[in-house]
C-alpha positions in Angstrom: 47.8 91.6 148.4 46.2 91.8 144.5 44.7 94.5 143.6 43.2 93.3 140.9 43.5 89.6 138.9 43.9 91.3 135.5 47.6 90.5 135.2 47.3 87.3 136.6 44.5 86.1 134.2 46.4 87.3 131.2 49.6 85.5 132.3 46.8 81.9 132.7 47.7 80.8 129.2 48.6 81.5 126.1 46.6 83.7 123.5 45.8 82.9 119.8 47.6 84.7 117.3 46.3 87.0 115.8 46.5 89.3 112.7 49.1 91.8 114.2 51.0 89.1 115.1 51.4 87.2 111.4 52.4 90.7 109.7 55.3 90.9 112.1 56.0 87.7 111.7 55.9 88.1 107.1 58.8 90.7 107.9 61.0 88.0 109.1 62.5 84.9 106.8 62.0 82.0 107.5 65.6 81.4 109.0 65.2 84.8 111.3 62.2 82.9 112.5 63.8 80.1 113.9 66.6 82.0 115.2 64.3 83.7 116.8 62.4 80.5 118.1 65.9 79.4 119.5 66.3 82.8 121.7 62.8 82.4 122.9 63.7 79.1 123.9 67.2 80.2 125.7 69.5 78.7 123.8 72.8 80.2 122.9 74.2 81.5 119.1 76.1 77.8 119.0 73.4 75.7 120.1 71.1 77.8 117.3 73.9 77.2 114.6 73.9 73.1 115.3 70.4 72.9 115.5 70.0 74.7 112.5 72.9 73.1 110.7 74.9 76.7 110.0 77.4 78.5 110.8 77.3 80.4 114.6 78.4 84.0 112.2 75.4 83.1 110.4 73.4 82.8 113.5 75.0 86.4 114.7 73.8 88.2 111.0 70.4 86.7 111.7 70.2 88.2 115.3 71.7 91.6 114.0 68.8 91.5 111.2 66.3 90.2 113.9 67.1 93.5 116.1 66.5 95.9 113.4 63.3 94.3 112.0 61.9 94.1 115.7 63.3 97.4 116.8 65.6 96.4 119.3 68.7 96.9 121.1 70.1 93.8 122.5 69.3 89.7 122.8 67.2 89.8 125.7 64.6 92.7 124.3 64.3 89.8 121.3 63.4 87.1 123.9 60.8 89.4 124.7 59.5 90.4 121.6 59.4 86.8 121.3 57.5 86.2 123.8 55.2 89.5 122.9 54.6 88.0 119.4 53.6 84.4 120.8 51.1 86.0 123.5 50.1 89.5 122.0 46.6 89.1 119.8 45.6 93.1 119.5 48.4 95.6 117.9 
């Protein structure tokens, strides 16, 4: 039983980025962006270093600067603020 389709209709697809979205996103470098595309995307601190061609302690000061910009504690509340930056449209 639903009580209402609100929650289901948001999780339908994907929303455009918005404005909130790309001045979270300035804070970031360009490397700490596709860090955090790799977390989003489940891979591990060694799969992120190959992919990206650096070192897996490079990786590990990303995520560590990645937390503190985002405000979090651990890897899995980045996943998610992954995921909240790539579907979240209104701050």
């Amino acid at each position: 039983m639903t009580m209402g389709g609100t929650s289901e209709h948001a999780r339908h697809s994907e929303l455009p980025a918005g404005p909130a979205i790309e001045s979270r996103l300035a804070q970031l470098t360009p490397a700490q962006i596709k860090v955090l595309r790799g977390v989003h995307s489940g891979l591990l601190n060694k799969q992120i270093a190959f992919d990206l061609g650096i070192a897996e302690a490079t990786v590990k000061a990303h995520m560590t600067a990645l937390m503190r910009k985002l405000n979090v504690r651990n890897r899995t509340q980045v996943a998610i603020a992954a995921q909240a930056l790539n579907h979240h449209h209104v701050s």
